[in-house]
N, C-alpha and C positions, 0 to 999 in steps of 0.2 A: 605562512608556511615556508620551508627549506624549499632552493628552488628543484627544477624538476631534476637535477642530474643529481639531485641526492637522493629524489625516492627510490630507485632501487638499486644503491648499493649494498653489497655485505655487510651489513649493521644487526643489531640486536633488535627483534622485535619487541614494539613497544606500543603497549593499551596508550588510548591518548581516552583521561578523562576528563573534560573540560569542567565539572563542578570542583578541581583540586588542581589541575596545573593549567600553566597560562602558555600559551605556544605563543610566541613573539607579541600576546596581547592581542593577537586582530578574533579568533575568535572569543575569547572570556569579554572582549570590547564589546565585538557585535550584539552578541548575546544579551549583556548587562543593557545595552542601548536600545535593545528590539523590543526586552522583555519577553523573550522566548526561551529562556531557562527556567519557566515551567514545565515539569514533567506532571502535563496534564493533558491526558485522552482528548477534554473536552474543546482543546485547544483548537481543533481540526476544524478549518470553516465548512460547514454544509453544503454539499453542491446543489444547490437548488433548482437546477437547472434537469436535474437528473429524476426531476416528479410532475416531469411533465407529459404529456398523451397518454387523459384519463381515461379508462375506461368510461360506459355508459352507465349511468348514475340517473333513476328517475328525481325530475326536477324538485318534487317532492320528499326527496330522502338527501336532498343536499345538504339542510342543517345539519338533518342527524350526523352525517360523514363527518361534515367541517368541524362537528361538536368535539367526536372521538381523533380527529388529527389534531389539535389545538392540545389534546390533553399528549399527546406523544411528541408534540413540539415545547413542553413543560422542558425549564433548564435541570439540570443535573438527575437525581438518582427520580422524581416522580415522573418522566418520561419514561424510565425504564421499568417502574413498576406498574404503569396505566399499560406498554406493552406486554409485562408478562401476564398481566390478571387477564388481557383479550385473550392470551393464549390457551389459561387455563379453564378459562368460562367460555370460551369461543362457543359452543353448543346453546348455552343459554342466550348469548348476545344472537346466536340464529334464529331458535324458539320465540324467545322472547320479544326481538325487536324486528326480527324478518333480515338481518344481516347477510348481504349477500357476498359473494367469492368478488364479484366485482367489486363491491363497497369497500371487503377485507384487500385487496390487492392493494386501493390508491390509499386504506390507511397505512399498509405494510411500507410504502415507498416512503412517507412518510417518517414511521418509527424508525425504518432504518438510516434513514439520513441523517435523522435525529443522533441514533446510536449506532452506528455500524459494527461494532463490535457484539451486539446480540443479536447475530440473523441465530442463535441457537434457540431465539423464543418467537421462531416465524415457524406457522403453524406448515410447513413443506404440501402436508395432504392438501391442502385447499387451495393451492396455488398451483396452476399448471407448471409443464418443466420450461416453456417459453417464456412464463412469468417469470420465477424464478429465477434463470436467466440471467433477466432485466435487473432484480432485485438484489444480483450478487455483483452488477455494473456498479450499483449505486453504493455499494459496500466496498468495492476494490476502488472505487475512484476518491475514497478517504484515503487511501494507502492502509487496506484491513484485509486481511484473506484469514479467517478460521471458522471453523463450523461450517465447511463447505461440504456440501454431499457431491460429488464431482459428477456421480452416475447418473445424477439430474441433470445436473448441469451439460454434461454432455448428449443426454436425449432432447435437453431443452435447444442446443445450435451444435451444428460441428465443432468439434473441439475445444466446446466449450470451457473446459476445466481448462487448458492452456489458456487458451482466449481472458480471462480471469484472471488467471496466474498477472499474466504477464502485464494486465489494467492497474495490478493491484502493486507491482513492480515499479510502474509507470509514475506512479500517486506517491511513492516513499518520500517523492522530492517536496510533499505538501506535510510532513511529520516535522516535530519538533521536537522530538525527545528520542532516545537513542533505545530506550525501551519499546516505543512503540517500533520501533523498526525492527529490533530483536523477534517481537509476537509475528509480525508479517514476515518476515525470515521464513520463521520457525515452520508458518505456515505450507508458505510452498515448498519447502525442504520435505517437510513430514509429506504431501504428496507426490514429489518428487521419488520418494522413495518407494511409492506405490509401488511403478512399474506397467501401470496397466489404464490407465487414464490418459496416459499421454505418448506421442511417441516417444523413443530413444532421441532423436535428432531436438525435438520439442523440450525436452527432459534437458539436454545439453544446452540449449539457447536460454532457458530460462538459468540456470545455475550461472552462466558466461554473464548472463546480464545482470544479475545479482549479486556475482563476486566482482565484479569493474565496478560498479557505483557504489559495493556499501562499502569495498577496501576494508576487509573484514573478515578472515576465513571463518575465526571463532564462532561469528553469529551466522555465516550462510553455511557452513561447514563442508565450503567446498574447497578443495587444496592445491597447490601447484600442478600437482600428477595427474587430477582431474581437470585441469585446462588444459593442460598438454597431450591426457588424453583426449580431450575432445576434438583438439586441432586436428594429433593425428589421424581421428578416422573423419577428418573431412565436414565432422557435424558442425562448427566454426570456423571459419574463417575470416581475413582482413575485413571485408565487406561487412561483417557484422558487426566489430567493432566500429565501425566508421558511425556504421547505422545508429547505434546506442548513445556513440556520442552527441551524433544530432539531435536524437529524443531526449537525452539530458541537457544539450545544452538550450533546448527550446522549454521543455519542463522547468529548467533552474532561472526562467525571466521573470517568472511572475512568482513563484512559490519561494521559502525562506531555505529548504535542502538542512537544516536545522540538526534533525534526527540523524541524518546521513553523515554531517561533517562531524558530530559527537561521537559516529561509530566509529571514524577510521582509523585504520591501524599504521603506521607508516614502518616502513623497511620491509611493505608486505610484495609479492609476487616475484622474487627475486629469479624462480625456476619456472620460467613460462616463456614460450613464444615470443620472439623480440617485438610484434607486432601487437601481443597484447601487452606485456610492459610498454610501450610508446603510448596506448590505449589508457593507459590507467596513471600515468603522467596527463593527459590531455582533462581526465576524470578529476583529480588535483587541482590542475587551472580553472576548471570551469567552479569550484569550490572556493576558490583565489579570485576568481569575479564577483561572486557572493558577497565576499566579506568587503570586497573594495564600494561593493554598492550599498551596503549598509553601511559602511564608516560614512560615503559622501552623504546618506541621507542625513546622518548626526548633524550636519554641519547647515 
């Protein structure tokens, strides 16, 4: 990358897309070298960590559970079709085999892990909103926010739809492709625009934290005049930028930030707050550590 006293001069905005131009080579290098210029969903490692504290499960109905999570841990599209056929026959899979809410919850953690992108074929009625919850953790901690009922999720913890939002915010730095981070955008933008799920001050944090790492207004669609108004009425400030960058630069140690460094846009924030332009220089570097630590892996 250009160093940082070039990112926000008065220059011409410009898409950066890495399948067609080469920025000084370090990212087309990395990429080529990681093999993460797959633009593929599946790409996303499973948090496995996140299907754990089962429910109660008579020791006698353990097979059957482990039988039907083994078919949702199936690679590619028959994981997603063993979850939607539970969804559709869920009634018969109760009559027929005595399938309980319990049983359905630790396979639900499961299929979702498996696929994060279809909580649309999680049966919501049979899952408490605590569940639920749980099961929208396990979704946002792929970097996936869509198909979210917020009004659950907010009866299932305080403010829970923020709470999400902002998990799902957290995870983009675990994406690899620039499309995926477009869908998760999209996502918290479209509730952002709610207006009634979350607060105004919440609504602003989340937008600040999403236009500083994905350097992108196109895809978060949020704009200069919208940081600036957030500054001015106090919903952001220094502190939270500082805050973001810490959670990115502790997010970007272990995860590739892949997705993110293909969105950005550069000669972007030029009309914002001198302290968030410093902010989204520091976002830059930490994307500039990325790529130095993938070159030294090559070698």
């Amino acid at each position: 990358m250009a160093q940082k006293g070039r990112y926000h001069r008065p220059t011409k905005t410009i898409t950066v897309n890495l399948d067609k131009v080469r920025i000084g080579g370090n990212y087309a290098a990395m990429l080529r070298a990681s093999g993460q210029d797959k633009s593929n969903a599946a790409a996303v490692k499973p948090n496995i960590n996140l299907e754990q504290e089962p429910a109660y499960i008579a020791p006698e109905r353990v097979a059957y559970v482990e039988k039907i999570k083994n078919w949702m841990r199936e690679p590619n599209w028959c994981a997603g079709y063993s979850w939607l056929m539970l969804r559709e026959d869920y009634e018969i899979y109760e009559k027929r085999d005595g399938l309980t809410r319990d049983e359905y919850y630790e396979i639900a953690k499961v299929a979702i892990n498996t696929g994060p992108e279809q909580m649309n074929r999680l049966r919501k009625d049979k899952v408490s909103d605590a569940r639920y919850y749980e099961l929208c953790k396990i979704m946002a901690s792929h970097g996936v926010f869509q198909d979210v009922d917020c009004e659950k999720l907010n009866r299932g913890t305080q403010n829970g739809a923020y709470k999400i939002a902002n998990l799902a915010i957290d995870s983009l730095c675990k994406l690899t492709a620039d499309f995926q981070v477009k869908y998760a955008v999209r996502g918290v933008r479209n509730v952002t625009k709610e207006q009634k799920y979350m607060g105004e001050r919440d609504v602003a944090q989340l937008l600040f934290y999403m236009w500083l790492i994905v350097h992108n207004s196109l895809l978060t669609d949020v704009s200069d005049k919208d940081i600036t108004e957030f500054v001015e009425k106090g919903f952001v400030i220094p502190m939270d930028a500082d805050r973001y960058i810490v959670k990115l630069t502790q997010n970007a140690k272990t995860n590739p930030c892949t997705g993110l460094m293909k969105s950005v846009r550069l000669g972007e924030g030029l009309h914002v707050p001198e302290f968030c332009k410093k902010a989204q220089g520091k976002v830059l570097d930490i994307y500039d550590e990325v790529i130095k630590r993938e070159k030294a892996a090559e070698k």
